[in-house]
C-alpha positions as CSV (number, residue, x, y, z in Angstrom):
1,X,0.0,0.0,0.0
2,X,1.0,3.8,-0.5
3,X,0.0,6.5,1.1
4,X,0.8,10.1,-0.2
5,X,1.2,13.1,2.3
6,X,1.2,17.0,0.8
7,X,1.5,19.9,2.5
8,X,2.1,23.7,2.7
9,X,3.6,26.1,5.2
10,X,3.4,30.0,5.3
11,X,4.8,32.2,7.9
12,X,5.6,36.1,8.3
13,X,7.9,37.5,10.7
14,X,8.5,40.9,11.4
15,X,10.5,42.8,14.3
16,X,10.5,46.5,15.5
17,X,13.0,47.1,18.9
18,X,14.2,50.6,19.9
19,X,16.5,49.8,23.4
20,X,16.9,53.7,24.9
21,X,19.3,54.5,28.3
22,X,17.3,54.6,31.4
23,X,18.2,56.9,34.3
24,X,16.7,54.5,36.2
25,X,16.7,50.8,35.5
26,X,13.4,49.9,37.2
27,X,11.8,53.0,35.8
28,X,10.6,52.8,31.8
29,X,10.0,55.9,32.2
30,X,13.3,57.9,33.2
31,X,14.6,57.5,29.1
32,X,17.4,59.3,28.7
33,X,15.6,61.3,25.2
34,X,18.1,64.2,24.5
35,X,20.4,60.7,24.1
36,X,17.8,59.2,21.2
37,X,17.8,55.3,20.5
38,X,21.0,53.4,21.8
39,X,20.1,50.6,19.7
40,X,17.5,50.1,16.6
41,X,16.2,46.8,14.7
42,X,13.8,46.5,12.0
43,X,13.1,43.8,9.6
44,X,10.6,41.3,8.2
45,X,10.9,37.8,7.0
46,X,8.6,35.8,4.4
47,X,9.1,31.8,4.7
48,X,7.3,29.7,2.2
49,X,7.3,25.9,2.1
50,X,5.9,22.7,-0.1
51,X,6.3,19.3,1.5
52,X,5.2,16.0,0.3
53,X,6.6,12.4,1.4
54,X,5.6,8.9,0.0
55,X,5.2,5.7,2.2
56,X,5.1,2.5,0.6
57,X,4.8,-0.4,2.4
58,X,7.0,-3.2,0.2
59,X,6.1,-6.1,2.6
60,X,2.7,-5.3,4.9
61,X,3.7,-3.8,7.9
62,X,7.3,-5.0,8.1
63,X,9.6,-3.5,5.2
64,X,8.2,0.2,4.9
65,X,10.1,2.7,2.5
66,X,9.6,6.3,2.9
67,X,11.0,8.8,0.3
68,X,10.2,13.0,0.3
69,X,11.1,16.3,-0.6
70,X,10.4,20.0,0.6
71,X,11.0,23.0,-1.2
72,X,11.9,26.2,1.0
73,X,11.6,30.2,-0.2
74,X,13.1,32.6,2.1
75,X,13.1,36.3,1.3
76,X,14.2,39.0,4.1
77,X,13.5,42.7,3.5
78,X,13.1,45.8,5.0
79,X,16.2,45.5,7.4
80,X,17.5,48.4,9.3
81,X,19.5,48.3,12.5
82,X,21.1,51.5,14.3
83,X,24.1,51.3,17.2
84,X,24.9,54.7,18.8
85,X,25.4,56.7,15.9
86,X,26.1,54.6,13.4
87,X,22.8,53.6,11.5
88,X,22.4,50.9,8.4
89,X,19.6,50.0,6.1
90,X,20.6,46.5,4.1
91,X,19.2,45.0,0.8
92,X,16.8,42.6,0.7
93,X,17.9,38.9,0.3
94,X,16.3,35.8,-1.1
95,X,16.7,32.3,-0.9
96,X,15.8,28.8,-1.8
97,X,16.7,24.8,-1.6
98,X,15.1,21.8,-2.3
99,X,15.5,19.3,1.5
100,X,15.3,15.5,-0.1
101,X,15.1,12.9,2.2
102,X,15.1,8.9,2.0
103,X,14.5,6.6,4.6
104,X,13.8,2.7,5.5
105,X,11.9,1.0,8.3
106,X,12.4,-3.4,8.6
107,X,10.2,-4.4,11.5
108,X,11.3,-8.3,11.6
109,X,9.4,-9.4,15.2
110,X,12.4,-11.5,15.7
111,X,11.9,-12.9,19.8
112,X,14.5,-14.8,21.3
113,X,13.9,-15.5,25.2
114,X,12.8,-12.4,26.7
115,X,14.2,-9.8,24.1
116,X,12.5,-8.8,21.1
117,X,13.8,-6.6,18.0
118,X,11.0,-4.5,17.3
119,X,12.6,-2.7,14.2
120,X,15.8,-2.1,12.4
121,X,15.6,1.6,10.7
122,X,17.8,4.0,8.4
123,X,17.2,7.7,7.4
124,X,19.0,10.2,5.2
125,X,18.2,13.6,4.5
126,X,19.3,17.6,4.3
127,X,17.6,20.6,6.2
128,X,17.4,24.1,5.6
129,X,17.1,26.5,8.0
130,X,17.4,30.4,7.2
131,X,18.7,33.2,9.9
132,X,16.3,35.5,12.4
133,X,15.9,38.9,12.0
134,X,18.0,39.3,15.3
135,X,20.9,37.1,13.8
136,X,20.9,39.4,10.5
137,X,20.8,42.9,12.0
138,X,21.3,42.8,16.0
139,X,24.4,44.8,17.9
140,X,24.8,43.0,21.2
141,X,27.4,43.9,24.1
142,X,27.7,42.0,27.1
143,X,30.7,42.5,29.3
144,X,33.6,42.5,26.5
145,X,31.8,40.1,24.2
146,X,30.6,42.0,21.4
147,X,28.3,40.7,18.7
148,X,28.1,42.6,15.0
149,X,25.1,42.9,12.7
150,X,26.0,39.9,9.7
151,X,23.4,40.7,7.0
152,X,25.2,38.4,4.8
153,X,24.6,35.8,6.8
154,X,23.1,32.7,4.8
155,X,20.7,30.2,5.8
156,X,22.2,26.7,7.0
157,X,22.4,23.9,4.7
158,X,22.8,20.0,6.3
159,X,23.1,16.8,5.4
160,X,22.5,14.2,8.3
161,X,22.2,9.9,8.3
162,X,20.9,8.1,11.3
163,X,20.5,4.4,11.9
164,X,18.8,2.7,15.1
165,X,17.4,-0.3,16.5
166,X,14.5,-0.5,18.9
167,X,14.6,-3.7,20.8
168,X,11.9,-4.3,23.7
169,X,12.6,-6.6,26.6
């Protein structure tokens, strides 16, 4: 038997953060506004995603093959960020990748005395996983570790393999 699964995913981000000197730390009120902004970040983020995966079941319910692919748009625009006095806008980027993925499942029932092998199983597949907003346009201090705006940062591409065994006793 086969059995055929499709799907869609849609998602929007957006950010807005204006970080001002306080007077007072437990006060929001008490900004320091003759200083302006001490930091700034803007941005949004569309994500777009087709999915589909087939099962086929080669021998019922023991030898089961799976086999998939998703496609993956990324497109950031809009980005701004500002840090004391120095203040950026950044070009919009776009992205895309195609995630295949392969992967078997044997469940033999093999039982010898009180052990049993429930299955034997094998995957292989890439993933795809674009930066934040934050992670494309953020200035960050904390103590002497400083962390830079990177708006040529580019999404993460992997490749990973697993194999298991599930054995009940």
């Amino acid at each position: 038997s086969m059995l055929l699964t499709l799907g869609t995913s849609f998602r929007h981000d957006s950010a807005e953060n204006r970080q001002w000197t306080l007077y007072d730390w437990k006060d929001l009120g008490s900004k320091d506004k003759s200083a302006g902004t001490l930091r700034e970040v803007e941005g949004k983020q569309l994500f777009s995603s087709f999915y589909s995966q087939l099962e086929y079941n080669i021998i019922k319910d023991m030898l089961i093959i799976y086999g998939g692919a998703r496609y993956d748009h990324w497109k950031n625009y809009d980005g701004y960020s500002k840090y004391l006095a120095v203040e950026e806008k950044y070009s919009d980027t776009t992205d895309w990748f195609v995630s295949p993925k392969a992967s078997v499942l044997f469940k033999p029932g093999i039982e010898a005395f009180t052990v049993k092998l429930e299955s034997l199983k094998a995957s292989f597949g890439y993933a795809y996983s674009p930066p934040d907003i934050n992670q494309l346009y953020t200035y960050s201090e904390s103590g002497s570790v400083k962390s830079f705006p990177n708006p040529d940062l580019k999404p993460e591409k992997s490749r990973s393999m697993e194999a298991g065994v599930d054995i009940s006793a």
